[in-house]
N, CA and C atoms as a LAMMPS dump frame, in Angstrom:
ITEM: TIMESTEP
0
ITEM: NUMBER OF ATOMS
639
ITEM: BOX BOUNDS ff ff ff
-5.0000000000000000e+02 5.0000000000000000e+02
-5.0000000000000000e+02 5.0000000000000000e+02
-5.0000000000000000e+02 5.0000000000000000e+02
ITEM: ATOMS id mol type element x y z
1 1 1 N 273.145 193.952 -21.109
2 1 2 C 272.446 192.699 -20.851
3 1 3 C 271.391 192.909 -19.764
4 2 1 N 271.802 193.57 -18.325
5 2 2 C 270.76 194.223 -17.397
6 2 3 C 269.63 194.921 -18.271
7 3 1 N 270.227 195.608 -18.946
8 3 2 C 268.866 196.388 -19.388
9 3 3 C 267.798 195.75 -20.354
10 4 1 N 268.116 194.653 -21.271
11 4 2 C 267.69 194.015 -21.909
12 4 3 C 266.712 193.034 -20.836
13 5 1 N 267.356 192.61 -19.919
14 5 2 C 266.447 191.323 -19.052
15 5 3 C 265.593 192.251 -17.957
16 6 1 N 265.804 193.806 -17.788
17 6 2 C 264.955 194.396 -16.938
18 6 3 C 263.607 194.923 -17.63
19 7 1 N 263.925 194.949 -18.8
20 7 2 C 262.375 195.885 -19.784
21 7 3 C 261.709 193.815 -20.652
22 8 1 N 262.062 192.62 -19.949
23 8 2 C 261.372 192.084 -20.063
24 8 3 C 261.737 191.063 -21.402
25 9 1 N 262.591 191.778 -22.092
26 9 2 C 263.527 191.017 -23.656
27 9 3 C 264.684 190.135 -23.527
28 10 1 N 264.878 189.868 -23.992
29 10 2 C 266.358 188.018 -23.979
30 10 3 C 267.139 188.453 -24.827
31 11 1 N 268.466 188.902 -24.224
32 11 2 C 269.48 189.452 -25.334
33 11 3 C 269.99 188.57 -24.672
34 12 1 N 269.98 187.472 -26.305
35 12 2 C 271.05 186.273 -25.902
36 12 3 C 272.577 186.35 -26.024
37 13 1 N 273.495 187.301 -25.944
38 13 2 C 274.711 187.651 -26.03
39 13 3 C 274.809 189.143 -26.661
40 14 1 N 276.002 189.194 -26.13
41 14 2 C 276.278 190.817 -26.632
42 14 3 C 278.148 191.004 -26.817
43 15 1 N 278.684 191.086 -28.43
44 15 2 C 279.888 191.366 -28.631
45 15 3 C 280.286 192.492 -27.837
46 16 1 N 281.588 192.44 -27.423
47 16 2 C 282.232 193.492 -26.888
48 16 3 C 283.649 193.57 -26.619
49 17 1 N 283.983 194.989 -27.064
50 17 2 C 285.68 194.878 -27.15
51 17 3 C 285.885 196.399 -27.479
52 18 1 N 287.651 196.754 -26.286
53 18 2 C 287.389 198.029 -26.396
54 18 3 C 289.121 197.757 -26.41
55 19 1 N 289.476 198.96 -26.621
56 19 2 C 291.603 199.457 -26.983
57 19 3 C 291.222 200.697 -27.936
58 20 1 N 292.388 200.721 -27.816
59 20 2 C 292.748 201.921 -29.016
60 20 3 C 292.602 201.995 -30.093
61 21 1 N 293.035 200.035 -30.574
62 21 2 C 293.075 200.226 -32.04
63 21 3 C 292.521 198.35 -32.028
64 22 1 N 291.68 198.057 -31.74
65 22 2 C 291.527 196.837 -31.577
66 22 3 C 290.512 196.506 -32.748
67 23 1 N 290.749 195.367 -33.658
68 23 2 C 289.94 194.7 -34.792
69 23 3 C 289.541 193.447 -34.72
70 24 1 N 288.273 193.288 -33.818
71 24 2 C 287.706 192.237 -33.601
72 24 3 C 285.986 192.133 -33.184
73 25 1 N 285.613 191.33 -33.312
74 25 2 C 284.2 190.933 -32.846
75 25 3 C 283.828 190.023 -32.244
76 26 1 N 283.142 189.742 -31.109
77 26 2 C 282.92 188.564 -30.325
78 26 3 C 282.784 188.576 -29.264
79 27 1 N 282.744 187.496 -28.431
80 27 2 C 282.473 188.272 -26.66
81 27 3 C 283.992 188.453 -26.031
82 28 1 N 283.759 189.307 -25.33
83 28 2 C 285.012 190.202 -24.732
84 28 3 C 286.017 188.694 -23.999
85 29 1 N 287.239 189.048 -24.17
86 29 2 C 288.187 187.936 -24.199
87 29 3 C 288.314 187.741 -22.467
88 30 1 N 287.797 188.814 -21.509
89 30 2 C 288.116 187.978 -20.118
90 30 3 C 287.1 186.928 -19.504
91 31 1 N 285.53 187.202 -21.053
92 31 2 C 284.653 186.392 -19.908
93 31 3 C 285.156 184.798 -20.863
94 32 1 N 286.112 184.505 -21.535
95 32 2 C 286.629 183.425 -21.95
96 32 3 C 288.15 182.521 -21.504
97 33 1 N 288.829 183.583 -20.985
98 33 2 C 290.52 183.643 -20.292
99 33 3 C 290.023 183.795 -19.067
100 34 1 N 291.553 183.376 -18.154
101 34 2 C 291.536 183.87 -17.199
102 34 3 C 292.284 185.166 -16.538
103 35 1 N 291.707 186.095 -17.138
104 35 2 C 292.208 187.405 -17.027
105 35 3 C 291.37 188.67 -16.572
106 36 1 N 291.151 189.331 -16.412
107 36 2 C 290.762 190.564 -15.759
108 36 3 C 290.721 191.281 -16.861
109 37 1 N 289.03 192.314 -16.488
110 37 2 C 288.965 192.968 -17.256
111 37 3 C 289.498 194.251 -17.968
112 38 1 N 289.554 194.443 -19.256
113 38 2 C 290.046 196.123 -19.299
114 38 3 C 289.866 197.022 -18.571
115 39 1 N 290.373 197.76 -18.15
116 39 2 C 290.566 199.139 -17.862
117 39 3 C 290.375 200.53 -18.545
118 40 1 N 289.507 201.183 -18.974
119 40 2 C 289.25 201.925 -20.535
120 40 3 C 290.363 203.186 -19.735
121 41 1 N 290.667 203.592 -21.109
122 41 2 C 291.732 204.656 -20.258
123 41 3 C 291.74 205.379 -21.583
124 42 1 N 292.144 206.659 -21.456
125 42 2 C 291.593 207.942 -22.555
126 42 3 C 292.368 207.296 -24.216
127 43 1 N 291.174 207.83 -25.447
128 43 2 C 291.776 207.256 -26.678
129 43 3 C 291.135 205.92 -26.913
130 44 1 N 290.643 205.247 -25.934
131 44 2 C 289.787 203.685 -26.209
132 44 3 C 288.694 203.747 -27.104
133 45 1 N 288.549 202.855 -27.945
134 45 2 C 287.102 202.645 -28.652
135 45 3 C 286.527 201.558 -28.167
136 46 1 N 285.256 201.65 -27.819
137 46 2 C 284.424 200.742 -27.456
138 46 3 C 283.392 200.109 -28.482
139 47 1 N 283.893 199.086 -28.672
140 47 2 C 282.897 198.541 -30.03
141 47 3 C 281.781 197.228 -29.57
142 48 1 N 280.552 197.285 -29.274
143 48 2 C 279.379 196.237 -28.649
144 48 3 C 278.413 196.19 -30.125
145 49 1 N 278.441 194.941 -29.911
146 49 2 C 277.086 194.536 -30.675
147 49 3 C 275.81 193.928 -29.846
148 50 1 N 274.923 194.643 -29.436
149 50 2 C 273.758 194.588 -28.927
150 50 3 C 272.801 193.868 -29.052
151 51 1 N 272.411 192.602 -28.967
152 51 2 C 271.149 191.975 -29.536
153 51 3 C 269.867 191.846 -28.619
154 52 1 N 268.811 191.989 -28.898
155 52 2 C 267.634 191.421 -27.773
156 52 3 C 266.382 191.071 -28.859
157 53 1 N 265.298 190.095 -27.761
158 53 2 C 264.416 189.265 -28.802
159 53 3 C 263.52 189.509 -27.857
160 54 1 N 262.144 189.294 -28.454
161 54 2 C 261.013 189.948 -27.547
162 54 3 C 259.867 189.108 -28.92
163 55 1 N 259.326 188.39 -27.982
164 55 2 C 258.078 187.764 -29.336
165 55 3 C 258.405 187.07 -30.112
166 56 1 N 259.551 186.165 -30.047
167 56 2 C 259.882 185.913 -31.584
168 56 3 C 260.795 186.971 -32.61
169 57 1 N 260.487 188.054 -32.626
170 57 2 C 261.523 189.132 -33.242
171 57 3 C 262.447 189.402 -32.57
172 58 1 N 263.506 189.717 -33.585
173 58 2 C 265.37 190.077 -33.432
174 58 3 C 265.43 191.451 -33.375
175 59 1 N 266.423 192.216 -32.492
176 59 2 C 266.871 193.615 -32.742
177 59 3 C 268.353 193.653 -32.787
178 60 1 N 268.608 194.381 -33.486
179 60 2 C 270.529 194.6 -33.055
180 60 3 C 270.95 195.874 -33.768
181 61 1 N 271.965 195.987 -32.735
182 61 2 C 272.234 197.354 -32.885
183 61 3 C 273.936 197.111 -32.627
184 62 1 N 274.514 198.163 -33.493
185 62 2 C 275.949 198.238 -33.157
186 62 3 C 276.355 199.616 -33.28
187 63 1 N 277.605 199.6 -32.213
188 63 2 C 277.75 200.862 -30.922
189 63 3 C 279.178 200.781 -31.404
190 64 1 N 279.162 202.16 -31.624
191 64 2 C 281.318 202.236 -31.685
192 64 3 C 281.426 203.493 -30.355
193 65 1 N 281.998 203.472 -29.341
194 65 2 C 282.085 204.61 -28.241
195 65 3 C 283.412 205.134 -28.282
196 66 1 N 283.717 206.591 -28.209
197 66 2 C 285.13 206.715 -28.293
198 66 3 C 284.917 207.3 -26.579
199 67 1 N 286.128 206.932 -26.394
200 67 2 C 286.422 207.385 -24.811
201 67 3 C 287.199 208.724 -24.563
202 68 1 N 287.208 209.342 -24.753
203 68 2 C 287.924 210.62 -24.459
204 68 3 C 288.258 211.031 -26.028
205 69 1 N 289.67 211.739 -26.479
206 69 2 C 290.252 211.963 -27.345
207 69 3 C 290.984 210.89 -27.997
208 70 1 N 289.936 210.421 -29.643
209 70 2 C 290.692 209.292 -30.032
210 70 3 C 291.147 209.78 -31.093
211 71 1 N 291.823 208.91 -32.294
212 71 2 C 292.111 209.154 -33.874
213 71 3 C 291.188 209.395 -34.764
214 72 1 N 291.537 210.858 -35.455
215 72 2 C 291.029 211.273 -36.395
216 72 3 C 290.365 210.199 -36.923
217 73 1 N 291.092 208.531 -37.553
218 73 2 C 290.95 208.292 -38.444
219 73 3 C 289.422 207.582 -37.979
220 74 1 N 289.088 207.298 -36.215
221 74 2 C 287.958 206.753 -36.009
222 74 3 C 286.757 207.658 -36.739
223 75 1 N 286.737 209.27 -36.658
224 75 2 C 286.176 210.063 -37.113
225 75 3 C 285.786 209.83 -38.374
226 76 1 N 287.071 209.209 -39.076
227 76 2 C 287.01 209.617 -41.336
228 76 3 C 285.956 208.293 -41.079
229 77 1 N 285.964 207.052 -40.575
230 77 2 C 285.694 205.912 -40.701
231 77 3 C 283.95 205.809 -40.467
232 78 1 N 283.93 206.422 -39.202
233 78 2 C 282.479 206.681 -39.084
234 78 3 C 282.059 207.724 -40.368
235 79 1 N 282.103 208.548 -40.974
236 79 2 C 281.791 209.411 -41.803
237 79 3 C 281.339 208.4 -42.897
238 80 1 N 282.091 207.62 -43.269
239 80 2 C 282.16 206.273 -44.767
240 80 3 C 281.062 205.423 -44.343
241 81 1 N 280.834 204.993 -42.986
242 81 2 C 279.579 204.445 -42.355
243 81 3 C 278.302 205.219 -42.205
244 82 1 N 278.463 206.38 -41.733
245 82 2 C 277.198 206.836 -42.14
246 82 3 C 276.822 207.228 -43.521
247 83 1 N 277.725 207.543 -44.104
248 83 2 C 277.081 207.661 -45.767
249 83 3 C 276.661 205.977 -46.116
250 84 1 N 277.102 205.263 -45.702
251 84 2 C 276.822 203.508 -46.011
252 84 3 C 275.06 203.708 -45.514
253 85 1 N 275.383 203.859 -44.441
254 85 2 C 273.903 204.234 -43.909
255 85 3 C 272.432 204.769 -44.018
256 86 1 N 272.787 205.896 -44.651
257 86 2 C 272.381 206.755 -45.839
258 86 3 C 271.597 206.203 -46.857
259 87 1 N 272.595 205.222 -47.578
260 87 2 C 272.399 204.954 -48.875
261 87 3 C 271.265 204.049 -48.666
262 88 1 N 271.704 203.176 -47.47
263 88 2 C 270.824 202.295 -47.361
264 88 3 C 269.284 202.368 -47.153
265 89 1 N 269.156 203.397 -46.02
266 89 2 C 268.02 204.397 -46.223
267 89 3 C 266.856 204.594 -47.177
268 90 1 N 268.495 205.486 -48.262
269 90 2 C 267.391 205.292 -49.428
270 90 3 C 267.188 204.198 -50.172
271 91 1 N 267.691 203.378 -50.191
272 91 2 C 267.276 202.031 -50.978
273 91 3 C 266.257 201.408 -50.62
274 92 1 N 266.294 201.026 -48.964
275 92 2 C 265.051 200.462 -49.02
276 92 3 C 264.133 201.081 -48.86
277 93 1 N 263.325 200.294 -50.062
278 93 2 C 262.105 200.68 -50.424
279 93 3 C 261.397 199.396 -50.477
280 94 1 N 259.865 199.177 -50.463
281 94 2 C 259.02 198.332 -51.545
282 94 3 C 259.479 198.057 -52.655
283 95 1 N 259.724 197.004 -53.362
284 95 2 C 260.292 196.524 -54.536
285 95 3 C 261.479 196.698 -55.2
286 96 1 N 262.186 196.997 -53.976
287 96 2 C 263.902 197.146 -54.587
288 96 3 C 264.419 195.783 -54.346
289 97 1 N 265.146 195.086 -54.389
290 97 2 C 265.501 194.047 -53.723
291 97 3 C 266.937 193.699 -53.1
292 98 1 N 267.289 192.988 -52.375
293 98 2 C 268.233 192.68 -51.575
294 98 3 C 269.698 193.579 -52.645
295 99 1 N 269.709 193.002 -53.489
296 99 2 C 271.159 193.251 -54.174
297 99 3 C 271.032 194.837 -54.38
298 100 1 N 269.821 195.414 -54.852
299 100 2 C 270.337 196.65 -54.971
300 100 3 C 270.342 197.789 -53.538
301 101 1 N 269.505 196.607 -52.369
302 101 2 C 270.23 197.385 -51.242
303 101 3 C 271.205 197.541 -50.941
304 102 1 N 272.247 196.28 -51.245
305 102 2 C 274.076 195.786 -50.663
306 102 3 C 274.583 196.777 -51.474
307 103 1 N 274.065 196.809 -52.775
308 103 2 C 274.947 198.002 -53.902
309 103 3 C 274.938 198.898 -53.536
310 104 1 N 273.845 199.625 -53.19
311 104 2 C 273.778 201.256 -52.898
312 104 3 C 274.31 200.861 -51.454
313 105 1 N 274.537 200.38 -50.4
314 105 2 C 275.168 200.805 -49.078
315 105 3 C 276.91 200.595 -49.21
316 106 1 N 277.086 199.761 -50.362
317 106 2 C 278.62 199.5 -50.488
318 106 3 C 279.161 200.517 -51.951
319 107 1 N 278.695 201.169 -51.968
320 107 2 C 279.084 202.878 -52.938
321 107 3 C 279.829 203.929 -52.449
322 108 1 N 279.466 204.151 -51.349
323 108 2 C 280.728 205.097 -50.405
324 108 3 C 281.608 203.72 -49.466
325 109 1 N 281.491 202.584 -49.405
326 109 2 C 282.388 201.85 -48.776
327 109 3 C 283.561 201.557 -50.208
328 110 1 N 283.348 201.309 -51.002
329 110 2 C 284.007 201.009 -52.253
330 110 3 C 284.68 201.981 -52.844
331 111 1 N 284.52 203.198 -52.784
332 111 2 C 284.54 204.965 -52.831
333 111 3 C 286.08 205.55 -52.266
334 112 1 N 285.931 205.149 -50.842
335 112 2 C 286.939 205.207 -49.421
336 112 3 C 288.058 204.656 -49.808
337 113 1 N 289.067 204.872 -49.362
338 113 2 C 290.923 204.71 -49.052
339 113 3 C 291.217 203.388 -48.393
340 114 1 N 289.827 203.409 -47.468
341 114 2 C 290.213 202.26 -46.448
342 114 3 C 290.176 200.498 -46.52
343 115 1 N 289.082 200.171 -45.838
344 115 2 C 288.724 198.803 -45.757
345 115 3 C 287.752 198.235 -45.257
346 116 1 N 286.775 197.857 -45.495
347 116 2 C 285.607 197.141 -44.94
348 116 3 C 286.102 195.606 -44.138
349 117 1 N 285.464 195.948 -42.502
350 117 2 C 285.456 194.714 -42.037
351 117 3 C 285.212 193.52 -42.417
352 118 1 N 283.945 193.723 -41.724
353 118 2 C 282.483 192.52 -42.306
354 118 3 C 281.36 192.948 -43.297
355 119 1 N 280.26 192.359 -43.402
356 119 2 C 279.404 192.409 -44.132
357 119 3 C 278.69 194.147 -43.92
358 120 1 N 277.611 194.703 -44.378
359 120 2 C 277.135 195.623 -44.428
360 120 3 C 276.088 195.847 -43.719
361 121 1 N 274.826 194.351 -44.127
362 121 2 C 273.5 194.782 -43.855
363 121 3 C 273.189 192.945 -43.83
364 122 1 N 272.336 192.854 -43.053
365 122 2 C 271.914 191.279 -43.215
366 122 3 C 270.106 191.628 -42.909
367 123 1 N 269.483 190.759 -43.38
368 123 2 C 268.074 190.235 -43.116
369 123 3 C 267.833 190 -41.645
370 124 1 N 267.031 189.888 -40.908
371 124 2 C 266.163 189.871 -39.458
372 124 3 C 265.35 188.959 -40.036
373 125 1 N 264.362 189.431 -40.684
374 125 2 C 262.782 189.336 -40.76
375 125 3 C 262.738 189.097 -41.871
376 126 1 N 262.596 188.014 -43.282
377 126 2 C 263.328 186.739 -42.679
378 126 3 C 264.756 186.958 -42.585
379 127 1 N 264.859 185.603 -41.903
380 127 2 C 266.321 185.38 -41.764
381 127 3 C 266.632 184.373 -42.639
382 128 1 N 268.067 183.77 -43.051
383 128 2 C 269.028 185.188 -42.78
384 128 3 C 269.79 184.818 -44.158
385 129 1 N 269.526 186.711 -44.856
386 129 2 C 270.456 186.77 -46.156
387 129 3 C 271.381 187.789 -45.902
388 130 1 N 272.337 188.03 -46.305
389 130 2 C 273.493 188.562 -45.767
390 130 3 C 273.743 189.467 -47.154
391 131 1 N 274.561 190.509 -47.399
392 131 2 C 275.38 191.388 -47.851
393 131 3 C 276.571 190.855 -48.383
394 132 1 N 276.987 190.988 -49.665
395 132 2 C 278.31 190.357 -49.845
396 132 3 C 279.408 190.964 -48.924
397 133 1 N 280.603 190.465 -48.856
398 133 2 C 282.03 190.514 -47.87
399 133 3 C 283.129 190.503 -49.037
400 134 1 N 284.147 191.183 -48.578
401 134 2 C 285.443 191.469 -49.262
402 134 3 C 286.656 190.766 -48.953
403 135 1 N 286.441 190.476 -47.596
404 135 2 C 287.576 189.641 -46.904
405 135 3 C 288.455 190.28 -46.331
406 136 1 N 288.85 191.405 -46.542
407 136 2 C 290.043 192.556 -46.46
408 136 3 C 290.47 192.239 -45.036
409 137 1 N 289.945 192.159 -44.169
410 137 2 C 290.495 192.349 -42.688
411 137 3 C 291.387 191.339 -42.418
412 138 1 N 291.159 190.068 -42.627
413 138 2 C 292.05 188.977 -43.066
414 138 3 C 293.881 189.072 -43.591
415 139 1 N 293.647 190.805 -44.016
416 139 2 C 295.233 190.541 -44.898
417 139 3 C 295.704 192.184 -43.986
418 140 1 N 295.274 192.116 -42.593
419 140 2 C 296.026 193.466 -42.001
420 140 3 C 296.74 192.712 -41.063
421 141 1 N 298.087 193.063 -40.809
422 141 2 C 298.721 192.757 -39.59
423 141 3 C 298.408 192.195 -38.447
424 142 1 N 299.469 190.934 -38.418
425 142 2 C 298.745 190.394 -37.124
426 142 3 C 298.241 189.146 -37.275
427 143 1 N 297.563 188.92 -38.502
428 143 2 C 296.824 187.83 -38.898
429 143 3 C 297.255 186.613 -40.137
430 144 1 N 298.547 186.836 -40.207
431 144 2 C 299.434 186.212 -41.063
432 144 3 C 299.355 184.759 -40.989
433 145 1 N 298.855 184.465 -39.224
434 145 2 C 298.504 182.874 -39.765
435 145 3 C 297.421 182.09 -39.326
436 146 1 N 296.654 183.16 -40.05
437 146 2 C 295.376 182.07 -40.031
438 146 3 C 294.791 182.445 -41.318
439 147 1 N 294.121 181.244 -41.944
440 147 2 C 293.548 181.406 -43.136
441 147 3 C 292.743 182.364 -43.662
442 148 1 N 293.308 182.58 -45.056
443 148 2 C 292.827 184.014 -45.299
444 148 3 C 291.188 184.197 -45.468
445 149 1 N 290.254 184.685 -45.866
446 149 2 C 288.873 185.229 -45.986
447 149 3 C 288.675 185.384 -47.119
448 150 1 N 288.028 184.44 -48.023
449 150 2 C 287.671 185.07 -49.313
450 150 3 C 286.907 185.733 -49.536
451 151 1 N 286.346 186.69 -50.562
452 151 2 C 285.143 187.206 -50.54
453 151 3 C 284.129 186.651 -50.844
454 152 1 N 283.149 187.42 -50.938
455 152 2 C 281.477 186.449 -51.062
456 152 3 C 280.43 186.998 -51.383
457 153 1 N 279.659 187.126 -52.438
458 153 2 C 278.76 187.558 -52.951
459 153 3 C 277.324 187.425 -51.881
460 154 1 N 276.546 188.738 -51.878
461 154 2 C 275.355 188.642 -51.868
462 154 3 C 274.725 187.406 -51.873
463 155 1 N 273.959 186.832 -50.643
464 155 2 C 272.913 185.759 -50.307
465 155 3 C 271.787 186.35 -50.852
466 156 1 N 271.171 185.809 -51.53
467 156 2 C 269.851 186.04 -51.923
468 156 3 C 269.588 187 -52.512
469 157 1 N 270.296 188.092 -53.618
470 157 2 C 270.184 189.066 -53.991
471 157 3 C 269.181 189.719 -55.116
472 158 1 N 268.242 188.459 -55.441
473 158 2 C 266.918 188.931 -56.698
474 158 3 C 266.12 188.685 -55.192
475 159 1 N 265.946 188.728 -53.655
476 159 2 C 264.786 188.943 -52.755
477 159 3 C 264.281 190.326 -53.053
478 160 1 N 262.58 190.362 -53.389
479 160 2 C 262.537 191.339 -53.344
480 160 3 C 261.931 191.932 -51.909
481 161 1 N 261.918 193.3 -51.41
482 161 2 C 261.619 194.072 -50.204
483 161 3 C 260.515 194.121 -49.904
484 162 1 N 259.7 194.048 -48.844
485 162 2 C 258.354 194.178 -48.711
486 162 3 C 258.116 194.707 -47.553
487 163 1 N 257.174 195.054 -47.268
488 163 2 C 256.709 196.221 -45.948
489 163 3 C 256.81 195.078 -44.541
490 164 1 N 257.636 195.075 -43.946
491 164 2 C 257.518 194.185 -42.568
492 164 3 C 258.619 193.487 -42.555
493 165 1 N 259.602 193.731 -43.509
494 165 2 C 260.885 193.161 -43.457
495 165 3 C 261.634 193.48 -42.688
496 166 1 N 262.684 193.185 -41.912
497 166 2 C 263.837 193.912 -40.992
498 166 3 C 265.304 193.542 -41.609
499 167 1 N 265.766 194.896 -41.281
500 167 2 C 267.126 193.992 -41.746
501 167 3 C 268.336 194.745 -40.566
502 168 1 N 269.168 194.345 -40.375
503 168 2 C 270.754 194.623 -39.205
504 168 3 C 271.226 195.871 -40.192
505 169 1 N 271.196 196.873 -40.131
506 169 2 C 272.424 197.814 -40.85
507 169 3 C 273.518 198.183 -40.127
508 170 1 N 274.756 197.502 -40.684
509 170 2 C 276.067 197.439 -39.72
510 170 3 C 276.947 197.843 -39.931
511 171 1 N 276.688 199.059 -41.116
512 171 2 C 278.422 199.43 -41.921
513 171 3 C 279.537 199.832 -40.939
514 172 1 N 280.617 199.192 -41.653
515 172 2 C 281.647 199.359 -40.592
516 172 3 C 282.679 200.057 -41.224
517 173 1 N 283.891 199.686 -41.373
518 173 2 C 285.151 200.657 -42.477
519 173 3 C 286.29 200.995 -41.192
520 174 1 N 287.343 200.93 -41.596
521 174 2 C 288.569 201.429 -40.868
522 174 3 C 289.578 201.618 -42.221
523 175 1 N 290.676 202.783 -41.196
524 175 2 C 291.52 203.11 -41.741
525 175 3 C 292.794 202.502 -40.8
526 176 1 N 293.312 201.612 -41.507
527 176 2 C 294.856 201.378 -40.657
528 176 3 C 294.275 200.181 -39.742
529 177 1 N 294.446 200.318 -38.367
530 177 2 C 293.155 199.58 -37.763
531 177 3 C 292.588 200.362 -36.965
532 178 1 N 292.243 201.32 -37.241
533 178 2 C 291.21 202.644 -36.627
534 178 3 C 289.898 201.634 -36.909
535 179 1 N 288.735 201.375 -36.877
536 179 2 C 287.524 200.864 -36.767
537 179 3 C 286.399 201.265 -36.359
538 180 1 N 285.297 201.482 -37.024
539 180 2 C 283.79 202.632 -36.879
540 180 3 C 283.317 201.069 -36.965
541 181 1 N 282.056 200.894 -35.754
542 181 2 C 281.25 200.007 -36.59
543 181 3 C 279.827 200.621 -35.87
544 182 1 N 279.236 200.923 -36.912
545 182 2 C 277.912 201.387 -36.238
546 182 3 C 276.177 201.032 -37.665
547 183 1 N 275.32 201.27 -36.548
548 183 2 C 274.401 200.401 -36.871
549 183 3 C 273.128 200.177 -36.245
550 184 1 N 271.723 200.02 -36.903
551 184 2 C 270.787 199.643 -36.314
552 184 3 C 269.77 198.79 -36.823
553 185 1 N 268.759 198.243 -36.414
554 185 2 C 267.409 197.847 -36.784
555 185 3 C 266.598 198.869 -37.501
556 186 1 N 266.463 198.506 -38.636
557 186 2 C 265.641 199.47 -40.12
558 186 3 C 264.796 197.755 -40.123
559 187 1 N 263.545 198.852 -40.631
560 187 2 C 262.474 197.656 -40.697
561 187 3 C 261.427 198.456 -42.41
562 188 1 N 261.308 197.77 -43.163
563 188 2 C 260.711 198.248 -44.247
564 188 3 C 259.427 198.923 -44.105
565 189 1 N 258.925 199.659 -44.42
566 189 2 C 257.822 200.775 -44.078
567 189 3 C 257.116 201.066 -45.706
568 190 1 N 255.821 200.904 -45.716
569 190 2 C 254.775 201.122 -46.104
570 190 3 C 255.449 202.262 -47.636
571 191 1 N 255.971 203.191 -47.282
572 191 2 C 256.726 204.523 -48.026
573 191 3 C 258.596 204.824 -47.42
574 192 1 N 258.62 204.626 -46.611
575 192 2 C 259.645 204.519 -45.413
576 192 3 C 260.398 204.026 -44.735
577 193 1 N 261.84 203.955 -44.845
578 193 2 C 261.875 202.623 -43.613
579 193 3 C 261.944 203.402 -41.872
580 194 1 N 261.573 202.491 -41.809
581 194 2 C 261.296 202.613 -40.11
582 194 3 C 262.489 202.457 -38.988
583 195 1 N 263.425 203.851 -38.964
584 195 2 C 264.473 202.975 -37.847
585 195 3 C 264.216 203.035 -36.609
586 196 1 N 264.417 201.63 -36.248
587 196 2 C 263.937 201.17 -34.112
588 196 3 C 264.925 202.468 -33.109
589 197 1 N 266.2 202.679 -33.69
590 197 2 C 267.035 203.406 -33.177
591 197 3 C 267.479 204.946 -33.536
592 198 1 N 266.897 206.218 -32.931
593 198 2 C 267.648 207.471 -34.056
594 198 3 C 268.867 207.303 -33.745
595 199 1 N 269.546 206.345 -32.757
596 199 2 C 271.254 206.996 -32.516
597 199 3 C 272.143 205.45 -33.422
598 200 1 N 271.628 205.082 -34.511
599 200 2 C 272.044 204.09 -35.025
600 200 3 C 272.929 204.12 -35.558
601 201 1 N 273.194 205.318 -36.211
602 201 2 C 274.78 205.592 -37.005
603 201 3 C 275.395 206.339 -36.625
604 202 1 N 275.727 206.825 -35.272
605 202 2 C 276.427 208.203 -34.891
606 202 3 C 277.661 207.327 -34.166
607 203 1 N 278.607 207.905 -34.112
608 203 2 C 279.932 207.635 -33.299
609 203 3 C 280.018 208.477 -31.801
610 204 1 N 279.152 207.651 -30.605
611 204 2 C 279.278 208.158 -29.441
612 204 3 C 279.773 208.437 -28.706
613 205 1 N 280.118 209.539 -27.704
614 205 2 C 281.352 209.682 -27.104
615 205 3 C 281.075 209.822 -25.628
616 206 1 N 282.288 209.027 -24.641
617 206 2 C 281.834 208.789 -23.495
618 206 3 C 283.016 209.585 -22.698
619 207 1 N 282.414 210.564 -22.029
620 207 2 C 283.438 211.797 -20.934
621 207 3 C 283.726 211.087 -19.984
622 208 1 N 284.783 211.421 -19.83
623 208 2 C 286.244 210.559 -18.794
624 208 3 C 286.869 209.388 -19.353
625 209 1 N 287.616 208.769 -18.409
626 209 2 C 288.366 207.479 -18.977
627 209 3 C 289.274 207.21 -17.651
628 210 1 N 290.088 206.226 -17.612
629 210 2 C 291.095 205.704 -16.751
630 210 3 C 290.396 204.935 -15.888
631 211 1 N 288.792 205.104 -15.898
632 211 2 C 288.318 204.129 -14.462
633 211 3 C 287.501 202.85 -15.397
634 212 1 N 287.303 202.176 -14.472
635 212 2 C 286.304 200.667 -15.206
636 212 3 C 285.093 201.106 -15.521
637 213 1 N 284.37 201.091 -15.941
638 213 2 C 282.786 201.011 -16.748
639 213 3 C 281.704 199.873 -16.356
């Protein structure tokens, strides 16, 4: 958030949430309780969703951090996300349109053992068409009573792509509740898409642990 309000941009909130094995999104539960913050301590994943606005335009980016030595399975999970990533890549193009972007980024998510969180990829520029959802996270442990998540088709899926479009690429995927969610600002390009971020799909890793952040 400092860094966002020091280079001059309005990141109007920023998800954040870190554990071992934690499956959630939203703002971090102490600035809502009255509780004290985590403590990251070796094996933690750190999962932020990043937003900032500058002009009228949206950016966002999503960050999975492992803290020391975590589970393999964070590893398999990011792997299924960056091929999501990938695909997406190549899809957008000039005159492909929305649905056959969601298709080709949900081909190695559909592929996988595991489970897709949330959505895949949503619109920026315009806003806002979304990626169909599966619901799956809804039926893992833990969550037995609250209403389940149905799935949901593709918003707007005959849009076709055009050079100046932006869209969120957010593939996520877990195994068990292991959880990758990573992601950046891709903006449609002339031949190309244009990503705002090179570290948009990598699973980052942060040396040490046991102290606060």
């Amino acid at each position: 958030m400092a860094a966002g309000y020091s280079h001059g941009s309005l990141p109007p909130a920023m998800h954040l949430w870190s554990g071992p094995d934690v499956v959630a999104a939203g703002p971090p539960a102490w600035g809502q309780r009255a509780q004290a913050p985590r403590v990251l301590e070796d094996g933690d994943v750190i999962y932020a969703e990043v937003f900032s606005r500058f002009g009228g335009r949206h950016a966002q980016n999503q960050v999975t951090i492992a803290v020391g030595d975590v589970h393999e399975d964070f590893h398999r999970a990011a792997d299924v996300c960056r091929a999501s990533y990938d695909a997406g890549l190549k899809a957008l193009r000039p005159g492909h349109t929305l649905g056959e972007l969601v298709d080709a980024m949900h081909e190695p998510i559909d592929a996988a053992d595991g489970w897709p969180f949330l959505i895949a990829v949503h619109s920026l520029n315009p806003g806002l068409s979304v990626g169909k959802g599966r619901g799956l996270f809804s039926r893992i442990p833990g969550t037995e009573g609250y209403p389940r998540v149905s799935d949901h088709p593709t918003f707007l899926p005959s849009m076709e792509l055009a050079p100046g479009m932006s869209f969120a690429f957010e593939p996520n995927y877990a195994f068990g509740r292991h959880l990758a969610h990573l992601g950046g600002t891709v903006v449609v390009g002339e031949d190309a898409p244009i990503e705002l971020n090179p570290y948009s799909a990598q699973l980052l890793h942060a040396a040490g642990a046991g102290q606060p952040r």
